[in-house]
BADO-148544 format. One record per residue (C-alpha): x, y, z. Coordinates in steps of 0.1 Angstrom, whole numbers, plus 5000, padded with zeros to 4 digits. Layout:
<atoms>
XYZ;...
</atoms>
This chain:
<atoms>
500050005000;501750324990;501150595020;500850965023;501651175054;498351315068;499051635095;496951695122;495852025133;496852215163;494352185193;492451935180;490651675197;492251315201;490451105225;488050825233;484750795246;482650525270;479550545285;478650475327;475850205323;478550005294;481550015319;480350135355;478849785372;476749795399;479049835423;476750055451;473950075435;470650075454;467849825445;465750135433;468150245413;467950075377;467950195348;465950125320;468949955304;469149745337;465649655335;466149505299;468449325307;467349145340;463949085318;465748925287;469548845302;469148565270;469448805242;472748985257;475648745243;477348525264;474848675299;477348965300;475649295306;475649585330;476149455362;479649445362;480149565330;484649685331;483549725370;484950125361;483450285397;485850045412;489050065390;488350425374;492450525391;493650255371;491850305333;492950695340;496650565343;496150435310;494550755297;497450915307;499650685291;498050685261;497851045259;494251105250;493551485255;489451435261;487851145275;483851105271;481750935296;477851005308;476551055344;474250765351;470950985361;469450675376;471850605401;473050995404;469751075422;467750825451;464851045446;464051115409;460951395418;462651585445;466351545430;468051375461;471451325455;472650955460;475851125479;478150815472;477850785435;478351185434;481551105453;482750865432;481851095399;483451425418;486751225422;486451065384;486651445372;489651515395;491751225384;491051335347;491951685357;494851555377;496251345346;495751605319;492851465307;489851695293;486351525311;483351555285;480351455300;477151335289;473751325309;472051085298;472950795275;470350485272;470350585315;466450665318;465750585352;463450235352;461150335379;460150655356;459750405326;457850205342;455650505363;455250725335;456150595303;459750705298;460350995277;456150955266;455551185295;456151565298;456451515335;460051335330;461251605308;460551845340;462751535361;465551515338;465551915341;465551875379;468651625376;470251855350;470252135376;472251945403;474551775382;475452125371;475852265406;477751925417;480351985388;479852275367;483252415378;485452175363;483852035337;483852255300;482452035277;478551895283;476251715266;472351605269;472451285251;473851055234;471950915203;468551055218;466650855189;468250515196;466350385221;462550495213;463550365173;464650015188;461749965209;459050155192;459350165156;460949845152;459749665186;463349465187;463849565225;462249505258;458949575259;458449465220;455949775215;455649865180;453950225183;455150455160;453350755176;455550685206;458350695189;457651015179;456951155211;459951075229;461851235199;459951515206;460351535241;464251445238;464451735220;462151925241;464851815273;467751925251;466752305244;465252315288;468552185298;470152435273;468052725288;469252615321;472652585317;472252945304;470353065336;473052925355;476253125333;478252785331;479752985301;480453295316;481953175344;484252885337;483852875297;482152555297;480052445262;476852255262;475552025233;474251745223;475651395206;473751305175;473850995150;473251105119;473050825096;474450935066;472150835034;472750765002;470350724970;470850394950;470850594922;470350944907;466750854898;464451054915;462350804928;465350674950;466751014955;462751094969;463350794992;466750845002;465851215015;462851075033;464850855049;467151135060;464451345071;462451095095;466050965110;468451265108;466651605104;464251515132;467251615157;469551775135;467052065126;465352165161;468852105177;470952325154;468352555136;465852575167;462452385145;461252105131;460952105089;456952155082;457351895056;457951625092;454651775104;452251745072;453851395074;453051345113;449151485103;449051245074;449750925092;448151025123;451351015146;452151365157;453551445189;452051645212;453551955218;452952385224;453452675211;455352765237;457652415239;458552525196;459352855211;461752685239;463252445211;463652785188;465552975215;467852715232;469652585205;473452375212;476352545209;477852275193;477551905186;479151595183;478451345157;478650965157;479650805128;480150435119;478850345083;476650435057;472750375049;471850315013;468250345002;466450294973;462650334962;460550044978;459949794949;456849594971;453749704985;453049805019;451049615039;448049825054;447449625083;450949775103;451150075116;453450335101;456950285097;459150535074;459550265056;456350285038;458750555016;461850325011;464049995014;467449925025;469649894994;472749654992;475449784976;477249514954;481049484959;481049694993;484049675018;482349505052;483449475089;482249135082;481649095125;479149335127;478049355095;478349705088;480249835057;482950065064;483350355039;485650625054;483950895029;480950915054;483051135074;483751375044;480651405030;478851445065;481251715070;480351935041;476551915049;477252025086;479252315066;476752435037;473452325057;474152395089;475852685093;479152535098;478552495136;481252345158;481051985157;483651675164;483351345161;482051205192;482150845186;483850625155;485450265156;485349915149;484049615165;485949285162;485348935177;487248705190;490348965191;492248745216;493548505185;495748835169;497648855203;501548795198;504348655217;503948935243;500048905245;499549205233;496449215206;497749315167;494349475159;496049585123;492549645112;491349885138;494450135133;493750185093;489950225100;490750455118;493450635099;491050615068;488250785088;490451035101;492151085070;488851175054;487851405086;491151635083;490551675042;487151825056;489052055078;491452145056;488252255031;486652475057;484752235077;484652365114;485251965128;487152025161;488251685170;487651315169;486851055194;487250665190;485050465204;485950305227;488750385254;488150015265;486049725253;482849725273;479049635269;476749685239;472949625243;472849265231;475949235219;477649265253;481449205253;480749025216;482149305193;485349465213;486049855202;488449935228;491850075227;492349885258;491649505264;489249405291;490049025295;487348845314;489048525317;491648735338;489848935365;488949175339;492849275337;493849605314;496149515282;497049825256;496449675217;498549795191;495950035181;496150215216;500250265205;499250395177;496850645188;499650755212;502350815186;499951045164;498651185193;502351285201;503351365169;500151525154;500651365123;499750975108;500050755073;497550655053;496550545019;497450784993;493650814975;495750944942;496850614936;495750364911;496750024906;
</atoms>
């Protein structure tokens, strides 16, 4: 493979991300205190691979000193995490603060502050608090927007002195999608007007917290940021025809533009409501909730990007007897002769970060974004260890440089892209998938006490971290 020498930027972003409910465990937590992740997974332990799930997870709250160390070593510059709302609070309507899990997050901020590493912190990612699930209906109810206000307020008091960078959620539409629309999750409800309202009131939460973090001059006084973490998925038509260019943009505007719009440009496209009114599944919302969402928008957001969707015009007839689904405007396409990540089935086509970052530029005002998650999930990674046990994950280090190397030619044409995160720091759970897939820059190897390794990746990321500069495959040349 002939190479080319990609340089980095100054100041920007190298660093990895996690989450608390994939690494935390539940070390300490009260019985009260699940999470609606938790509750999946004591309901259907026999989907998640293997029985691994949350409740040890990495076991993090118990070896956070240690993962820091290698943080440190590796020299990331930001390190992502979220606060686990159920377990932050013991009382969800009056905001009681569980004092020992605040401990344990106060002094996870001060060994990354200690070590030279930047703390980005999300508040809430997949952590819904069960009991408000199952009480209220999750993010159906307008009441748990007010609660997840209520926990936003003291997790800002608690830490809004140290930490700059903050964030509302991480892929808000994830959850309500996989148990909603496609009814693949615990409780296997396929509503599709449910789906919308906890979009609706997930961005609703975003522009309150937003308006609070404003009210409290978290800027003004230590220069701290607020945003939110989005998953575009970016689309592509089959073809230029307009039938799959119609189905392809529908696509983008029921999965992408639902968050991207209201977060960035403060409103939802009217085209999304004459849609809602035509299949009967509009939210319900104010007047004055729009004006909230119109003037509380992010200062800047971070995208997570793994692989692309391909669409094309639906060739079969809908069946009348299901409710909605977007699909009734378009299929998955399957592009012939694709590169694949054949473990999780995903294709991998570095361009996505490119071409994603010229539509935040020329549709979105060229708002401050970064790449908050990117990676690749391998099984079975424990057969490319060498001599020394450490694992040769070859394949990780050029996704990544590929992916990176199509981020910086975005920067270098004017795209405001601050920075890129890998997921993940360290393997840890997925829903389902568990410990299957492993992303991490550091092993976790269960067989062992759940003993720390560095791959060759994590090396890696250290030397171009150090030396702001990396090689990848030279695009210009043909074979």
């Amino acid at each position: 493979m002939q190479t080319k020498t990609i340089n980095i930027p100054e100041n920007f972003i190298l660093g990895a991300a996690v989450s608390a409910w994939q690494t935390e465990g539940w070390s300490g937590k009260k019985d009260h205190q699940d999470s609606f992740l938790d509750l999946w997974y004591k309901n259907d332990k026999y989907v998640w691979h293997k029985g691994y799930g949350p409740a040890v997870a990495t076991d993090f709250k118990n070896r956070y000193k240690e993962d820091i160390g290698y943080m440190k070593e590796i020299g990331l510059t930001h390190f992502r995490t979220s606060i686990n709302w159920s377990r932050f609070l013991t009382d969800y309507e009056e905001g009681v603060v569980d004092e020992e899990y605040a401990a344990y997050i106060d002094d996870m901020i001060n060994e990354l502050l200690r070590n030279g590493v930047e703390p980005m912190i999300c508040l809430e990612h997949y952590e819904l608090p069960a009991a408000l699930f199952e009480k209220y209906g999750g993010w159906g109810s307008k009441h748990v927007v007010e609660l997840f206000s209520t926990y936003a307020k003291k997790v800002f008091e608690r830490y809004g002195d140290r930490v700059k960078h903050w964030f509302t959620f991480n892929e808000p539409i994830v959850i309500q999608t996989r148990v909603y629309l496609d009814a693949l999750r615990y409780p296997y409800e396929q509503n599709t007007k449910k789906w919308m309202q906890w979009n609706h009131h997930k961005v609703l939460a975003t522009a309150k917290a937003v308006q609070l973090f404003k009210e409290m001059d978290l800027k003004e006084k230590y220069g701290a940021k607020i945003g939110v973490i989005l998953n575009p998925e970016v689309t592509y038509a089959r073809s230029s025809a307009p039938h799959d260019q119609e189905a392809a943009r529908m696509y983008d505007l029921f999965f992408n533009r639902i968050f991207l719009d209201p977060s960035i440009k403060g409103e939802y496209p009217q085209e999304l409501f004459d849609l809602m009114s035509k299949h009967d599944i509009t939210f319900e919302y104010s007047k004055e909730e729009l004006q909230i969402i119109k003037e509380n928008t992010v200062e800047y957001v971070g995208l997570n990007l793994y692989y692309p969707h391909r669409i094309q015009a639906r060739t079969t007839g809908w069946n009348e007897a299901m409710p909605f689904h977007p699909e009734f405007y378009y299929a998955k396409f399957d592009l012939p002769g694709k590169k694949m990540n054949p473990y999780r089935g995903w294709e991998i086509y570095p361009k996505i970060m490119f071409d994603m970052a010229m539509r935040m530029k020329n549709e979105y005002g060229n708002i401050e974004w970064f790449i908050a998650e990117n990676g690749m999930g391998v099984e079975n990674e424990y057969r490319f260890k060498n001599d020394e046990g450490i694992i040769q994950d070859d394949y990780r280090i050029e996704f990544i440089a590929e992916h990176l190397k199509w981020l910086i030619k975005a920067v270098e044409e004017g795209a405001n892209c601050t920075g890129y995160m890998l997921w993940a720091f360290s393997d840890n759970v997925s829903p389902m998938n568990a410990f299957k897939n492993r992303y991490g820059l550091v092993e976790i190897d269960l067989e062992n006490n759940r003993n720390r390794n560095l791959k060759k990746s994590a090396y890696w990321y250290k030397q171009i971290i150090e030396n702001k500069s990396f090689l990848a495959e030279d695009e210009d040349i043909v074979k």
